[in-house]
PDB file of the backbone (N, CA, C, O) and the ligand in Angstrom, with CONECT records:
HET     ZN  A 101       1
ATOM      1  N   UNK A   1       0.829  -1.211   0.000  1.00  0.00           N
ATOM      2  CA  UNK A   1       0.000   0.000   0.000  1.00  0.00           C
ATOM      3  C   UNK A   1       0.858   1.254   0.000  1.00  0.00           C
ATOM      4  O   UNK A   1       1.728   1.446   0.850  1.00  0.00           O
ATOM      5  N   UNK A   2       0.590   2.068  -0.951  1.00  0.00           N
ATOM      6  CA  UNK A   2       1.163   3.402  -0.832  1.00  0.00           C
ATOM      7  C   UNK A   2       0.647   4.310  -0.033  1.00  0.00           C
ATOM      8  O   UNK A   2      -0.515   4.703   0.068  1.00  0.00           O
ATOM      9  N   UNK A   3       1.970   4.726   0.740  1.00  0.00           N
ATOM     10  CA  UNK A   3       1.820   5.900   1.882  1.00  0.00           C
ATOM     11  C   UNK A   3       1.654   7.637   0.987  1.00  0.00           C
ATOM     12  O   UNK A   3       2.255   8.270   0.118  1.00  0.00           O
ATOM     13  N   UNK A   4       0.542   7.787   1.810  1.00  0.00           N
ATOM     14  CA  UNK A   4       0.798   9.344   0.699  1.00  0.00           C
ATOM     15  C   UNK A   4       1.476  10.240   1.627  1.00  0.00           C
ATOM     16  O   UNK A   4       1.281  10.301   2.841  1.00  0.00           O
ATOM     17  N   UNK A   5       2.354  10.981   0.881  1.00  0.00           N
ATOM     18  CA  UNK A   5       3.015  11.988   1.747  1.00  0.00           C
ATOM     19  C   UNK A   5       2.507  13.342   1.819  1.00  0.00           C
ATOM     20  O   UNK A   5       2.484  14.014   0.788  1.00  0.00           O
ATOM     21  N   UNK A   6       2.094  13.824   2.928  1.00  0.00           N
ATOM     22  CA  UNK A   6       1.518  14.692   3.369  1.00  0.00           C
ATOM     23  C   UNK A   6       2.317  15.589   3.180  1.00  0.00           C
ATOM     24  O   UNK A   6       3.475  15.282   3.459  1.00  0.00           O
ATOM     25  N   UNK A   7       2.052  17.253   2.570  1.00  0.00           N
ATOM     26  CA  UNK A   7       2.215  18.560   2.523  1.00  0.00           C
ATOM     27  C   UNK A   7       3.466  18.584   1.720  1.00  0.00           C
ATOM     28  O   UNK A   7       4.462  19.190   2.113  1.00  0.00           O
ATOM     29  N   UNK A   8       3.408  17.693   0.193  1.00  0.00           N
ATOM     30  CA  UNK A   8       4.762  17.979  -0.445  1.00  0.00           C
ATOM     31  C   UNK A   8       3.674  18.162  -1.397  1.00  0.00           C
ATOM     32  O   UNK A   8       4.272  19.012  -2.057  1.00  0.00           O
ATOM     33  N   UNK A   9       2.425  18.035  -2.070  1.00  0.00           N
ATOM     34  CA  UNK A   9       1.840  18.835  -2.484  1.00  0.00           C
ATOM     35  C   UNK A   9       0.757  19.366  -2.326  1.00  0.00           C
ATOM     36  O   UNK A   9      -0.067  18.858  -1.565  1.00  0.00           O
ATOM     37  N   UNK A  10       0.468  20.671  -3.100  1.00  0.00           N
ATOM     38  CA  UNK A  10      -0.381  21.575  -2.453  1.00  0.00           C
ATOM     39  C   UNK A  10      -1.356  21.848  -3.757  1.00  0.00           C
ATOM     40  O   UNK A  10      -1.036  21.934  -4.943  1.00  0.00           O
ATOM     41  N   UNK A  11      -3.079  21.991  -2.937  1.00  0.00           N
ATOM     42  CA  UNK A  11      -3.739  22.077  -4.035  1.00  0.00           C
ATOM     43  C   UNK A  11      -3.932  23.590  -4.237  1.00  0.00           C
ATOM     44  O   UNK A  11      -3.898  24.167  -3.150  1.00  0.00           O
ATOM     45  N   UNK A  12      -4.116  24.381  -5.232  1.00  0.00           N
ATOM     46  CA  UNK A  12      -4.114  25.379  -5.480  1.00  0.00           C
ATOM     47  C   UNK A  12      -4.935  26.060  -6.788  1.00  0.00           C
ATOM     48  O   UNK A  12      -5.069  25.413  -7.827  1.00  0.00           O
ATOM     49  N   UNK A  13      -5.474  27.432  -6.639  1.00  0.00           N
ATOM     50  CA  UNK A  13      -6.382  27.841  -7.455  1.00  0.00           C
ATOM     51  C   UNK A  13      -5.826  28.888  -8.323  1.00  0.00           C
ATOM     52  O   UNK A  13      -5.178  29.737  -7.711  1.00  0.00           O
ATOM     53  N   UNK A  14      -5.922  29.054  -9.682  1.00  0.00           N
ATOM     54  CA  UNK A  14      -5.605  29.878 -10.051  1.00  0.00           C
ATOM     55  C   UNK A  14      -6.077  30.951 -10.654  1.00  0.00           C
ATOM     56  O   UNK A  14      -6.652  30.713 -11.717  1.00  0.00           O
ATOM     57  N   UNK A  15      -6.010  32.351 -10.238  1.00  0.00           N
ATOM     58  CA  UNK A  15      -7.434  33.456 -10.811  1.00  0.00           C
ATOM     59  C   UNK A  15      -6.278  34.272 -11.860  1.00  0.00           C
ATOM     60  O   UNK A  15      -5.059  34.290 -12.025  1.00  0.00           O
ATOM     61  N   UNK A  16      -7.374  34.848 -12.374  1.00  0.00           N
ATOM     62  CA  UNK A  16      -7.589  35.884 -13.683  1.00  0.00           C
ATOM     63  C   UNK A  16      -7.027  36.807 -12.748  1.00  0.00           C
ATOM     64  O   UNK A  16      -7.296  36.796 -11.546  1.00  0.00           O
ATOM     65  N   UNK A  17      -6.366  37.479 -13.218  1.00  0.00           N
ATOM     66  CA  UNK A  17      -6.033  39.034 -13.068  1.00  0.00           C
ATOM     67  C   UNK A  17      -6.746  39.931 -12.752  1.00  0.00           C
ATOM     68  O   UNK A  17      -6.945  40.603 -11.740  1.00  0.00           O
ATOM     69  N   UNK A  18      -7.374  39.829 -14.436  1.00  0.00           N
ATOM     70  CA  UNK A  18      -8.549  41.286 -14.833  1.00  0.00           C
ATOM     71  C   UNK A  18      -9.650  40.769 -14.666  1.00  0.00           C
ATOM     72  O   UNK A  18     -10.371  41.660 -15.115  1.00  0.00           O
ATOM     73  N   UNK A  19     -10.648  39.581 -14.187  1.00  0.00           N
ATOM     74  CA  UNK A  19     -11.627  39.804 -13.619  1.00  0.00           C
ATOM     75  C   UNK A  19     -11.989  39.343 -12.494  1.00  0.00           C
ATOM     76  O   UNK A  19     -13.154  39.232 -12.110  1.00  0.00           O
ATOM     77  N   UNK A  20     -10.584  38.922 -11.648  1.00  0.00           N
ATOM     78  CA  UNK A  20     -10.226  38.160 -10.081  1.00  0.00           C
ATOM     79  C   UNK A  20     -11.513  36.768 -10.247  1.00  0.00           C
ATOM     80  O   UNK A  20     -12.260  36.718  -9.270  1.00  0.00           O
ATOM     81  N   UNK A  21     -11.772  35.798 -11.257  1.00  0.00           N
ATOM     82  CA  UNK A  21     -12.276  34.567 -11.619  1.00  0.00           C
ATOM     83  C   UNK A  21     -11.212  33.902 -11.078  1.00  0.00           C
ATOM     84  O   UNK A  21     -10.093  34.414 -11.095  1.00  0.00           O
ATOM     85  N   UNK A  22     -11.417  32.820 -10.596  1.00  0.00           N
ATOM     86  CA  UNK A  22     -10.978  31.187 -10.308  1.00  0.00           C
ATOM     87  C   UNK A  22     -11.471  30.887 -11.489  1.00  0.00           C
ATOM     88  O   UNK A  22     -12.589  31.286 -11.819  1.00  0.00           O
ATOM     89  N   UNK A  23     -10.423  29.870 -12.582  1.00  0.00           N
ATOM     90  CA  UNK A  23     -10.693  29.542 -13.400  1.00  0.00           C
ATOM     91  C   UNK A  23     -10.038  28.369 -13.056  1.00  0.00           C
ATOM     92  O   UNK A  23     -10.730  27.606 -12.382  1.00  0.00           O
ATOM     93  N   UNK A  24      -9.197  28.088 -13.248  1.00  0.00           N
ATOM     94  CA  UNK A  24      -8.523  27.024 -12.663  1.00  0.00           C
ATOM     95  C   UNK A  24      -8.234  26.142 -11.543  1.00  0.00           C
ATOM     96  O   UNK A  24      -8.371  26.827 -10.529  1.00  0.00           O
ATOM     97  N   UNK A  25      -7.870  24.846 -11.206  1.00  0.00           N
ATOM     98  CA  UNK A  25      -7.377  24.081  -9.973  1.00  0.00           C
ATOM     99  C   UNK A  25      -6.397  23.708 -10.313  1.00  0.00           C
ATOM    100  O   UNK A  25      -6.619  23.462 -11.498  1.00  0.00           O
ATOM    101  N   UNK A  26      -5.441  23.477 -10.134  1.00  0.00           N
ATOM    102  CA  UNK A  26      -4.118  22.700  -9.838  1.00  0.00           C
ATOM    103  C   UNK A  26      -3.216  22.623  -8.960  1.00  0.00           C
ATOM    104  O   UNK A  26      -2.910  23.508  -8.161  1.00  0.00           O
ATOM    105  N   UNK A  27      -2.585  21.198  -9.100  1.00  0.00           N
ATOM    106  CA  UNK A  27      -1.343  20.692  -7.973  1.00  0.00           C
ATOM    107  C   UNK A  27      -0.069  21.450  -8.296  1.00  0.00           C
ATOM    108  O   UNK A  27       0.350  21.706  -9.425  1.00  0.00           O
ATOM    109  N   UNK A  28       0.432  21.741  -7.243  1.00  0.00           N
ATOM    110  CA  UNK A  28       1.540  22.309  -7.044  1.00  0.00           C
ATOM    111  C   UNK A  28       2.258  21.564  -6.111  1.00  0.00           C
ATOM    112  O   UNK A  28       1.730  21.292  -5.033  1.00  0.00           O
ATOM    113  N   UNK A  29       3.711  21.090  -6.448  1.00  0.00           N
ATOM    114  CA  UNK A  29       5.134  20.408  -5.743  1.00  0.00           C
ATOM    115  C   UNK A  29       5.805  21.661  -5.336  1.00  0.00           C
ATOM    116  O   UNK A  29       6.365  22.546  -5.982  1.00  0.00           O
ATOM    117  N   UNK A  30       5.575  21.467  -4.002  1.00  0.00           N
ATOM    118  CA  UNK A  30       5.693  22.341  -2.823  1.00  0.00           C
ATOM    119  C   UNK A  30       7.490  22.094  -3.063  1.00  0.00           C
ATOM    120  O   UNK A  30       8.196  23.089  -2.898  1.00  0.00           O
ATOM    121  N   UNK A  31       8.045  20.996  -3.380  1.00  0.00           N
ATOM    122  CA  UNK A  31       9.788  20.727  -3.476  1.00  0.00           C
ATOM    123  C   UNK A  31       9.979  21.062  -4.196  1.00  0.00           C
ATOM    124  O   UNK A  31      10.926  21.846  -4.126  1.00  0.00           O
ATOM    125  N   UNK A  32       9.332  20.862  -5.647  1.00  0.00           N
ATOM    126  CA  UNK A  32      10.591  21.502  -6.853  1.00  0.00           C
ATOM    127  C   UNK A  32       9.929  22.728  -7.594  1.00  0.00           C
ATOM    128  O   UNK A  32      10.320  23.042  -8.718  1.00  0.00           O
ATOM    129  N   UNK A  33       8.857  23.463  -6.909  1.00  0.00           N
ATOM    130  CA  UNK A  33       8.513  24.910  -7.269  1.00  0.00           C
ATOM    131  C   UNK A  33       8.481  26.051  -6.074  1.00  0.00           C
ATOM    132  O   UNK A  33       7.572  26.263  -5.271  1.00  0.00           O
ATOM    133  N   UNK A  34       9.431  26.551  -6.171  1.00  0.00           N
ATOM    134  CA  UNK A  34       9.182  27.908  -5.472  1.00  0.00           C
ATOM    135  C   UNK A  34       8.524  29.215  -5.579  1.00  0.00           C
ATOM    136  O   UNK A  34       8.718  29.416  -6.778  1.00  0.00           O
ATOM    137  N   UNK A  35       7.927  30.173  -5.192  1.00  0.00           N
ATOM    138  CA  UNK A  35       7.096  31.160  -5.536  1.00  0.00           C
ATOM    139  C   UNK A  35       5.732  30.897  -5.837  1.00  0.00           C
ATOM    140  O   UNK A  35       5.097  29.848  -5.732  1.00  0.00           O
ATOM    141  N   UNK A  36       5.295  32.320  -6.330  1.00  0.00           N
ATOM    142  CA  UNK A  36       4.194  32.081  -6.567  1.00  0.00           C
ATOM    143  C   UNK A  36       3.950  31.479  -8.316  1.00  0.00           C
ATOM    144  O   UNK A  36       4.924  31.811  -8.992  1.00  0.00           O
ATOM    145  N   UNK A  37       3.331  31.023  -8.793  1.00  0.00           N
ATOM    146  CA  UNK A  37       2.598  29.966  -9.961  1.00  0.00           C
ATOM    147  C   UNK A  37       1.816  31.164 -10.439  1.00  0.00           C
ATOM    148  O   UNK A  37       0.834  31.606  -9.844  1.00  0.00           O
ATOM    149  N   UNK A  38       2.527  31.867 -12.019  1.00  0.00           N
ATOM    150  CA  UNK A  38       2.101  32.645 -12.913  1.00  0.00           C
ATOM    151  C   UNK A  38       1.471  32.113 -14.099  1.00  0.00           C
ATOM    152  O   UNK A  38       2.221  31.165 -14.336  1.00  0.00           O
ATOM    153  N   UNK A  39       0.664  32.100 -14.919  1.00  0.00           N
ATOM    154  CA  UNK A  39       0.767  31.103 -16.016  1.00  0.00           C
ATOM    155  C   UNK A  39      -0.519  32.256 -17.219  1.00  0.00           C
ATOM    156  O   UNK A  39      -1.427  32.895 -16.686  1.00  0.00           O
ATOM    157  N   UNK A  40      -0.412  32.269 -17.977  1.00  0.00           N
ATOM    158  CA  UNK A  40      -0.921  32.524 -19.115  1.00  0.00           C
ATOM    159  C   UNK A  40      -1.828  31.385 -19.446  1.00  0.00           C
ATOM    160  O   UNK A  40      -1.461  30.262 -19.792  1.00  0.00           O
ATOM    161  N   UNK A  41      -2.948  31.767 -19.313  1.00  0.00           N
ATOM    162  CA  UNK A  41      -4.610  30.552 -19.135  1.00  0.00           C
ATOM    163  C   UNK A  41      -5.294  31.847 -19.977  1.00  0.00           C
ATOM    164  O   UNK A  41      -5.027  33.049 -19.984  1.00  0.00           O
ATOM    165  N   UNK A  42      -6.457  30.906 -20.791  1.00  0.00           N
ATOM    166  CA  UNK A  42      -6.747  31.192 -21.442  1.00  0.00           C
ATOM    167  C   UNK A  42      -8.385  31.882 -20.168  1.00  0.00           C
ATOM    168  O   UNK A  42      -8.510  31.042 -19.277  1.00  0.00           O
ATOM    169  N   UNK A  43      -9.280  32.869 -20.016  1.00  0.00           N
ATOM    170  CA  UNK A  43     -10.336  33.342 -19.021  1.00  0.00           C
ATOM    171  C   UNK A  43     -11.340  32.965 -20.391  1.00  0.00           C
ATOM    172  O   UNK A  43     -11.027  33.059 -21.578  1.00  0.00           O
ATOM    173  N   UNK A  44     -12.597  32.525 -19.824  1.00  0.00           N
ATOM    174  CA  UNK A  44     -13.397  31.749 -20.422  1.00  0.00           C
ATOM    175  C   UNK A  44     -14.801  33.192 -20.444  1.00  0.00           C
ATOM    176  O   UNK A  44     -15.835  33.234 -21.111  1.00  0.00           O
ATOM    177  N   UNK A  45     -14.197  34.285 -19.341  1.00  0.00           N
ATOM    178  CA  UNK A  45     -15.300  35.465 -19.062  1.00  0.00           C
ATOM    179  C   UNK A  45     -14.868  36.605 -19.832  1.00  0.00           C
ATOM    180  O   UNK A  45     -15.658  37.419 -20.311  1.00  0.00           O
ATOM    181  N   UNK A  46     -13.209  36.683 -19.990  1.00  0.00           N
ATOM    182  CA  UNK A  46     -12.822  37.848 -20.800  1.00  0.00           C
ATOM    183  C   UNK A  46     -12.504  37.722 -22.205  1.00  0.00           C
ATOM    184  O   UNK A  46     -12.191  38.583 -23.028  1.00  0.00           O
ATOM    185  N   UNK A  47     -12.679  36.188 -22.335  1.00  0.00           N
ATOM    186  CA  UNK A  47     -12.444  35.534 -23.574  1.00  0.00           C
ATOM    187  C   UNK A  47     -11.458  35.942 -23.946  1.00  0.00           C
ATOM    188  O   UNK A  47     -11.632  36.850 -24.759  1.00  0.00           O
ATOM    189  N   UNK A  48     -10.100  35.640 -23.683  1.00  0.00           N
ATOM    190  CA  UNK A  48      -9.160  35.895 -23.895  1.00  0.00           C
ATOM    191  C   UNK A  48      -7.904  35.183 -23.011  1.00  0.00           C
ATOM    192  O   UNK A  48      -8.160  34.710 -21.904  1.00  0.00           O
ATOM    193  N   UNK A  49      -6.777  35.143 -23.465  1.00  0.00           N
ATOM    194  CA  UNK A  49      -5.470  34.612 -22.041  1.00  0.00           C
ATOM    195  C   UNK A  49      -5.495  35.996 -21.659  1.00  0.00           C
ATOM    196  O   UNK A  49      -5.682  37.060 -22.248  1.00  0.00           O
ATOM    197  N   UNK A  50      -5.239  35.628 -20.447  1.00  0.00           N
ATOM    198  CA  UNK A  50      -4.920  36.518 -19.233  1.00  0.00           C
ATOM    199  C   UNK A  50      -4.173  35.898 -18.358  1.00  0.00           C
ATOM    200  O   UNK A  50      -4.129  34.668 -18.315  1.00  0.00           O
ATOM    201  N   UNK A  51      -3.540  36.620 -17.608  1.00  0.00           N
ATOM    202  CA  UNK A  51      -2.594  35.960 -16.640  1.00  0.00           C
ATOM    203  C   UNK A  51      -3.014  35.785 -15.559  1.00  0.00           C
ATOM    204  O   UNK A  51      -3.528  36.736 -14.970  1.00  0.00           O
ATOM    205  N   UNK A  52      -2.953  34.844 -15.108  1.00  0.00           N
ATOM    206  CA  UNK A  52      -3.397  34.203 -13.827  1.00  0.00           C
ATOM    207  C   UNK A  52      -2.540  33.762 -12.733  1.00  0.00           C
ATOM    208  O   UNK A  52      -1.375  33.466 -12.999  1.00  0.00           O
ATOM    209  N   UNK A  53      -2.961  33.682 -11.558  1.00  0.00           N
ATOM    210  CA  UNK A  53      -1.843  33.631 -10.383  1.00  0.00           C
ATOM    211  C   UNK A  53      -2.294  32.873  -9.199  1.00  0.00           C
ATOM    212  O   UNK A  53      -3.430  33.142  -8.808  1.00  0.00           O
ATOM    213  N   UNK A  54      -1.563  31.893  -8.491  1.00  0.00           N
ATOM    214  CA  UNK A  54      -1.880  31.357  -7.796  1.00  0.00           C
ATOM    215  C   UNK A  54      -2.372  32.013  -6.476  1.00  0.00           C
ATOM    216  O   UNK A  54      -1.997  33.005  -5.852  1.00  0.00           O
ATOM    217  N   UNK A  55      -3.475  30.973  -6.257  1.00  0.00           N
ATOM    218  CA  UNK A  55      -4.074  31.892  -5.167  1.00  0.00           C
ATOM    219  C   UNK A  55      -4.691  30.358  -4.157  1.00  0.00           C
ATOM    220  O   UNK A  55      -4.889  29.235  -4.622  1.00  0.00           O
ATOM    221  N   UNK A  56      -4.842  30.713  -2.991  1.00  0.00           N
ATOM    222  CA  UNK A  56      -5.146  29.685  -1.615  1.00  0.00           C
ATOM    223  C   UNK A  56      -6.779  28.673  -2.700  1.00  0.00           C
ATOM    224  O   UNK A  56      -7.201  29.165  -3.746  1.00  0.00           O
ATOM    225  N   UNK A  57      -7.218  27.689  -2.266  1.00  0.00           N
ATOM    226  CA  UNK A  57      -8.537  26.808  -2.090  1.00  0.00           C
ATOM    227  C   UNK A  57      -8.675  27.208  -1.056  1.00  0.00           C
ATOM    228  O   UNK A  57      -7.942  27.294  -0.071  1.00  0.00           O
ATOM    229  N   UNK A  58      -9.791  27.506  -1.299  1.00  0.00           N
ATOM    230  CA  UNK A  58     -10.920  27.661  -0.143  1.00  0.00           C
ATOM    231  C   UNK A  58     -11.037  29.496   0.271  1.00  0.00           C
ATOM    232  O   UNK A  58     -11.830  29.886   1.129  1.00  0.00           O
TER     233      UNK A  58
HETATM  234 ZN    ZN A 101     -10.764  36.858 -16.432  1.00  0.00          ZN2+
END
C-alpha cells in the first residue's frame, strides 16, 4: 500500500487578473517549485489569455 506523503503537495487555485475569476485548480510540488505559480490561461469570461496567479482553495 502506498503511503501518501503529506504537505509535499499543495492544491491550489488559479485566478484571472482582470476579472479576479478562479478559473482554474491545480497541484503544485511544494519541493521543486518555489514562488508564486504565474501562467498565461486562457479566461473563459474575458475571452481571452490573461494571466493568472496562484491563489489559496478555499
Ligand atoms: Zn478573467
Amino acid at each position: 500500500m502506498a503511503k501518501s506523503k503529506k504537505g509535499a503537495v499543495e492544491l491550489i487555485a488559479l485566478k484571472c487578473t482582470e476579472c479576479n475569476r478562479r478559473n482554474y485548480t491545480t497541484k503544485k510540488n511544494r519541493r521543486n517549485m518555489q514562488g508564486k505559480l504565474e501562467l498565461m490561461k486562457y479566461c473563459k469570461f474575458d475571452r481571452k489569455h490573461t494571466l493568472h496567479k496562484e491563489t489559496k482553495v478555499k
